[in-house]
Backbone bond lengths (Angstrom), bond angles and torsions (degrees), N, CA, C in turn:
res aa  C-N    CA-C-N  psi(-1)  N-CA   C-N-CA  omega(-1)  CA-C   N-CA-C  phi
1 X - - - 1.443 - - 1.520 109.14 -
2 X 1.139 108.51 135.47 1.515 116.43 170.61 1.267 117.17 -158.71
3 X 1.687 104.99 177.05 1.649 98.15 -162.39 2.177 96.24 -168.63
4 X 0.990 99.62 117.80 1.267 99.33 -171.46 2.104 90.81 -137.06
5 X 1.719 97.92 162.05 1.546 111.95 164.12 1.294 113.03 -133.24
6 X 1.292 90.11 -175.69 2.020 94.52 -177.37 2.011 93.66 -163.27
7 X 0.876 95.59 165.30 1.810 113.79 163.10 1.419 100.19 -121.23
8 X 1.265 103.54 125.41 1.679 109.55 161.76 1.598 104.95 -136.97
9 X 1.183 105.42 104.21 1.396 93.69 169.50 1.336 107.00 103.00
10 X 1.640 123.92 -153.09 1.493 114.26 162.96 2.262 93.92 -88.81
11 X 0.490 120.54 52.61 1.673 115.56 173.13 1.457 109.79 -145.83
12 X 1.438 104.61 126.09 1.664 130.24 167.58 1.644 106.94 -68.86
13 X 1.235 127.42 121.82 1.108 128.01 167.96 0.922 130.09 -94.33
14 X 1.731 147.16 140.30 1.652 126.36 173.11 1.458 82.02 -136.43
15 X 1.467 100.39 121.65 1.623 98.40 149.02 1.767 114.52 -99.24
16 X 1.058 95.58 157.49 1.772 118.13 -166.33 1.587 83.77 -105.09
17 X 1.773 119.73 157.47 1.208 119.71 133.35 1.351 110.88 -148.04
18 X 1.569 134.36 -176.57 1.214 129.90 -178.89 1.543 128.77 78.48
19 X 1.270 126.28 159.27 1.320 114.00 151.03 2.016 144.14 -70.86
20 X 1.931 79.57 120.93 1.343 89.50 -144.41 2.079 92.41 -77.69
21 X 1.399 101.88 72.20 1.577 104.86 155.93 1.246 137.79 -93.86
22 X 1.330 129.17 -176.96 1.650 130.06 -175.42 1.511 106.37 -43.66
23 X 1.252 132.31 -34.46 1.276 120.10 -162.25 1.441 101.59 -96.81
24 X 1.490 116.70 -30.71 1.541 125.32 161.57 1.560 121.47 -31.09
25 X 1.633 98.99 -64.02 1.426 112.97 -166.73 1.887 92.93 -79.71
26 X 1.084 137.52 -40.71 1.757 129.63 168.97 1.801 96.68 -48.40
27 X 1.019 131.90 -42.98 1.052 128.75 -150.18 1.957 105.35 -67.55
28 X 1.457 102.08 -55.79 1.495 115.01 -148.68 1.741 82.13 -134.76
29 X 0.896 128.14 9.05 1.937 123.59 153.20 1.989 106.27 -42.94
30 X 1.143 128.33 -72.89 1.268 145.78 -164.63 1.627 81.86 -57.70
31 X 1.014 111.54 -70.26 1.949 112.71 -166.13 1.184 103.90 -31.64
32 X 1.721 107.08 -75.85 1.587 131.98 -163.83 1.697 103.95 -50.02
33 X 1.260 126.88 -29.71 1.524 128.62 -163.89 1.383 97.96 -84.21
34 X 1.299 108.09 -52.05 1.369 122.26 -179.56 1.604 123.19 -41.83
35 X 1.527 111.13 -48.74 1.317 126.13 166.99 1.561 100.10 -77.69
36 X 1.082 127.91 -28.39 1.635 103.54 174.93 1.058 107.70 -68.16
37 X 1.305 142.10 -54.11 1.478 147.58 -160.49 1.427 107.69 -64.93
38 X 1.368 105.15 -14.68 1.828 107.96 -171.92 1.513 94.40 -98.06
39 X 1.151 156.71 -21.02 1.425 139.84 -123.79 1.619 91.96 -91.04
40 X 1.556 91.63 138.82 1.529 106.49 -153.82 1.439 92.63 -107.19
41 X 1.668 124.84 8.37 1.891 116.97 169.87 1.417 97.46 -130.22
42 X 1.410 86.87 169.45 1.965 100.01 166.65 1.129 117.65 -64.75
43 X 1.432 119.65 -22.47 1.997 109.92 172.16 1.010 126.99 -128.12
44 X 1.481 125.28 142.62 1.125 123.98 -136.62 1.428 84.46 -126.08
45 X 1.399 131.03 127.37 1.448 123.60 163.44 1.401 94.01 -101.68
46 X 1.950 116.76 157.40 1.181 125.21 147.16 1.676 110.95 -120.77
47 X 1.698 101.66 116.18 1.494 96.61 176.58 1.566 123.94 -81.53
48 X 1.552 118.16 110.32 1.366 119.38 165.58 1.385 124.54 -70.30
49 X 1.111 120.87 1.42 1.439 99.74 -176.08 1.691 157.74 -90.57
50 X 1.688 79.84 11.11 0.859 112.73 142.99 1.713 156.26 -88.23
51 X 1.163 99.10 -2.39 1.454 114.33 170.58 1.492 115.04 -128.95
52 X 1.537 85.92 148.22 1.581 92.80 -166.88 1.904 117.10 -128.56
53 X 1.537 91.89 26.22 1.275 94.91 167.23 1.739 116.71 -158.21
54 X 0.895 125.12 145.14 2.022 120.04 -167.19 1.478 93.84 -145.35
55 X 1.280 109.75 105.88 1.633 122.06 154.93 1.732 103.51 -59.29
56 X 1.741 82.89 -169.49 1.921 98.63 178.46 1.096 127.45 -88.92
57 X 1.273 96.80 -17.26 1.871 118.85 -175.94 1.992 91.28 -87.29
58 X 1.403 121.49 -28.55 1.286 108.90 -178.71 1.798 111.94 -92.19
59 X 1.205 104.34 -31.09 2.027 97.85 160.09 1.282 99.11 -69.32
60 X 1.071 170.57 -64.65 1.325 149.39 -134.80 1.854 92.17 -78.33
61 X 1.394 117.39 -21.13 1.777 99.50 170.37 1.456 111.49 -82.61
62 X 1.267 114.65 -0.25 1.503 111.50 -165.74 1.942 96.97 -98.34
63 X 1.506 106.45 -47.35 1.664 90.86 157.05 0.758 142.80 -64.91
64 X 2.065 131.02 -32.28 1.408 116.73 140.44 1.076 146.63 -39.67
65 X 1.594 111.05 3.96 1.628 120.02 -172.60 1.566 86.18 -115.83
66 X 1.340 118.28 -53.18 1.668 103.29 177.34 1.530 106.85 -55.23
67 X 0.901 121.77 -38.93 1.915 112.53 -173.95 1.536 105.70 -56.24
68 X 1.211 99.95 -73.66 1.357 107.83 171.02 1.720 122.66 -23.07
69 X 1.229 116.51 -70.75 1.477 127.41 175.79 1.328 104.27 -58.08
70 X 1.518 138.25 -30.07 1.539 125.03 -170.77 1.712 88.08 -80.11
71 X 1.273 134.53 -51.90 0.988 130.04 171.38 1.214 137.49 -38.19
72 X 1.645 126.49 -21.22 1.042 141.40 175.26 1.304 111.39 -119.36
73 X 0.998 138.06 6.27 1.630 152.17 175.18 2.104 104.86 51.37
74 X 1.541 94.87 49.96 1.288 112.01 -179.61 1.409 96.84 -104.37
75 X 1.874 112.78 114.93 1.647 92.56 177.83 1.745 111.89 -96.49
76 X 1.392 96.88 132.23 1.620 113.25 179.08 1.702 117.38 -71.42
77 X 1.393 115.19 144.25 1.643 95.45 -166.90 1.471 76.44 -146.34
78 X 1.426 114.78 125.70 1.719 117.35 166.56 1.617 98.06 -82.30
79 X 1.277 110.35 165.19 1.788 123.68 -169.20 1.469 101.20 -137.24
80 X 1.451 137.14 151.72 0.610 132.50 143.81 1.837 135.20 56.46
81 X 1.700 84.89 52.74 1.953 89.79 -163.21 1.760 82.56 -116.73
82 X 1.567 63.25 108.68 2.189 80.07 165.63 1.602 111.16 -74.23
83 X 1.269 104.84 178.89 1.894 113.29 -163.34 1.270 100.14 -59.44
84 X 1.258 136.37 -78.78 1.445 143.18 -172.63 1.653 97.15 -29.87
85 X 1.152 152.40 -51.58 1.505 166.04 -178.85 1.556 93.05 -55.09
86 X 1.811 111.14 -79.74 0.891 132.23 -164.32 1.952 111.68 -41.71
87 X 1.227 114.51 -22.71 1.401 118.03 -149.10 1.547 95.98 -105.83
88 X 1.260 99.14 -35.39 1.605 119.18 -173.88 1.856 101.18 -63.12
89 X 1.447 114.88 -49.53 1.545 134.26 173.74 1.656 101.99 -47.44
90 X 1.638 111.92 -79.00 1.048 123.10 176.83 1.369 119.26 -31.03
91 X 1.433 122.89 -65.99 1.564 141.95 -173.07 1.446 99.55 -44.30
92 X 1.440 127.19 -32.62 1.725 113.20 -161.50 1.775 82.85 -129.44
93 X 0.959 100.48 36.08 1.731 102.96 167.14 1.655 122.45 48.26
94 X 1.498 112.71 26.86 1.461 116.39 -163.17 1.301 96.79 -111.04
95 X 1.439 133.30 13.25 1.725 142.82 158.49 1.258 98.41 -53.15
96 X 1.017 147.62 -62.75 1.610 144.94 -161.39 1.211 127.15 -84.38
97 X 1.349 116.52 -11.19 1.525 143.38 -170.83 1.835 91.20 -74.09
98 X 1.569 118.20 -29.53 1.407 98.42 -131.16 1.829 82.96 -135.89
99 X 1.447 102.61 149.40 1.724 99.78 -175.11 1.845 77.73 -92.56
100 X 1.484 111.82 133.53 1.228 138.53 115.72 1.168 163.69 -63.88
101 X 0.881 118.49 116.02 1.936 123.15 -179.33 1.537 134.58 -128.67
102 X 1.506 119.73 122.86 1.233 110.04 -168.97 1.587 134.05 -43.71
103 X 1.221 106.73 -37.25 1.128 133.35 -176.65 1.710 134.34 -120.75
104 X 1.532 127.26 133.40 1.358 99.03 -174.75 1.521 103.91 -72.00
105 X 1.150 121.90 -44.19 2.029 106.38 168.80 1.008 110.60 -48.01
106 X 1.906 151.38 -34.21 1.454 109.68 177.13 1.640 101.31 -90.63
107 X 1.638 136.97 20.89 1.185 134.78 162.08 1.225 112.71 -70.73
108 X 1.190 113.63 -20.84 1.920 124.26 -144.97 1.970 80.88 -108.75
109 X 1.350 126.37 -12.06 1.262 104.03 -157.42 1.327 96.83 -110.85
110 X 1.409 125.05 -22.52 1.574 142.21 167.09 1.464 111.60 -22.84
């Protein structure tokens, strides 16, 4: 599991990796919040493409990051959520909740 950011541009980056399970989200919860609360632009990418699995305990961090950003008029853009991700979103109806993009270059071009 890992979890790193960057600024490029006006956009905050977080890449995700690993399986994002219960011990995942205990692990890098404090980190990941931490860099949300800091993000120093209006857009916030989160890169998935590296992980290929998200429990329930790890969507409930992905709506605290949408709350958060509607609250601050920071727009959030998920990147790169392969099928296994993708299905997991879909299945509990949180696909539409969230701007998507195939790629972090066509995120960066939004």
């Amino acid at each position: 599991m890992n979890l790193k950011s960057e600024i490029q541009n006006k956009f905050t980056i977080i890449h995700l990796e690993g399986r994002m399970d219960v011990h995942y989200v205990q692990n890098i919860e404090e980190e990941y919040l931490s860099l949300i609360n800091n993000v120093g632009t209006s857009n916030l990418i989160i890169n998935l493409e590296k992980v290929d699995f998200i429990s329930s305990s790890a969507l409930r961090i992905f709506v605290t990051t949408l709350k958060y950003c509607k609250e601050r008029k920071i727009r959030l853009i998920l990147t790169g959520v392969r099928n296994p991700v993708k299905k997991i979103f879909e299945l509990v109806e949180m696909n539409s909740m969230f701007e998507i993009s195939e790629s972090l270059k066509t995120a960066m071009l939004i």
